[in-house]
N, C-alpha and C positions, 0 to 999 in steps of 0.2 A: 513893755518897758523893762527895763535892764534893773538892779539893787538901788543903783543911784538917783533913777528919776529922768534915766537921758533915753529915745525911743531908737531902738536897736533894732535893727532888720534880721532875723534868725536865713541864714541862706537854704534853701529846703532844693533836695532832687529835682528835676522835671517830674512831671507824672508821662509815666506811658501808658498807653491805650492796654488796657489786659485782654488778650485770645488766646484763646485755646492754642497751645502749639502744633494741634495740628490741622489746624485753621489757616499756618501762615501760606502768602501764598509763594505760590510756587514759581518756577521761572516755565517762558512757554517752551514745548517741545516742539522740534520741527514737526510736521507732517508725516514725514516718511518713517520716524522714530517713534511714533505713538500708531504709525498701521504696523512699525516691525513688534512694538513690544505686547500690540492685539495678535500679533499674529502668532508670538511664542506663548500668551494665555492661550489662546484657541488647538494650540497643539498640546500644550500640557493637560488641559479640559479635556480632548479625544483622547488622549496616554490614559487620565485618569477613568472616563468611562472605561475604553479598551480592558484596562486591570480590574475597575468595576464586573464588565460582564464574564468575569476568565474566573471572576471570585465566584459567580452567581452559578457560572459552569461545574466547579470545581463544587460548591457546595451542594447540587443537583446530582452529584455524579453520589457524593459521602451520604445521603440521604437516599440515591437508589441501592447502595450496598450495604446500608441500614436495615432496609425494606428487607432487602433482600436474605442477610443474615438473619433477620427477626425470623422470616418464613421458614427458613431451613431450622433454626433453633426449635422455635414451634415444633416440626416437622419430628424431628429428634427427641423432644418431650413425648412426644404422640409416642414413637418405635420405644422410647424407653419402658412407658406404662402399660404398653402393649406387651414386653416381652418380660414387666414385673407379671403380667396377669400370664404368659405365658408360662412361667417358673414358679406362679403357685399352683397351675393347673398339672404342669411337671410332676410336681412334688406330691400330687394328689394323686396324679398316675402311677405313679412309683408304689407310693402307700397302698394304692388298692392290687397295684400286682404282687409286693411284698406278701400280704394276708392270702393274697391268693395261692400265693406258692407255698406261705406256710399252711393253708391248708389242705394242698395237695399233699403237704409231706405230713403231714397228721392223719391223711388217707392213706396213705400208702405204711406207713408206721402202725397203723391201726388192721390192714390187709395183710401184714406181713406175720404179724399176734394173730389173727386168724388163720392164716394159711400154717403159719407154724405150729398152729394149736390143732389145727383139724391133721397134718400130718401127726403129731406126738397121738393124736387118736389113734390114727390110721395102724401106728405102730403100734400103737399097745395093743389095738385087735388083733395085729397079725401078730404081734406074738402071743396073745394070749391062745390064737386059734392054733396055730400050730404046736402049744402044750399039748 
């Protein structure tokens, strides 16, 4: 009822049915248009295996030269600690030849005070012998 008392009809939308919009339906497709648009899926589908198995390729190949680098690195660690142990054994050999030659010449410095001293003998005999 309306302010006045007189019964007023309010005009209201239709109601429409509520669906999901992508529920509505569709128009039919030929035959030949729904085997052509299976058939460009089913090509796109092999494309993307196709680049699928070239990825799997390609990742098999970065993973054998992985391997492969790992080993040689490895390999190179090993010759490095080998040729640290080489360079302290070096360094030991040196040391012991160093002592060695200095005491070679500590002998021969020590033979030469001798031999010099047994001449300054020799000499003083002789000349004491021939006064």
């Amino acid at each position: 009822m309306d302010p006045k008392g007189s019964n007023v009809k309010v005009a209201r939308r239709p109601r429409r049915s509520r669906r999901p919009r992508g529920s509505q339906p569709r128009q039919q497709l030929p035959d030949d248009e729904i085997l052509f648009k299976i058939q460009e899926m089913e090509e796109r589908l092999n494309f993307e295996i196709r680049q699928h198995a070239k990825l799997w390729e390609r990742m098999d190949t970065i993973m054998r030269l992985y391997v492969n680098e790992e080993r040689a690195l490895q390999k190179v660690r090993r010759q490095v600690h080998g040729l640290r142990d080489m360079s302290n054994k070096i360094d030991m050999s040196l040391e012991f030849v160093v002592q060695g030659i200095h005491k070679v010449q500590r002998h021969i410095q020590e033979q030469c005070l001798v031999d010099r001293d047994v001449d300054d003998d020799d000499d003083m005999n002789n000349h004491h012998s021939s006064e």
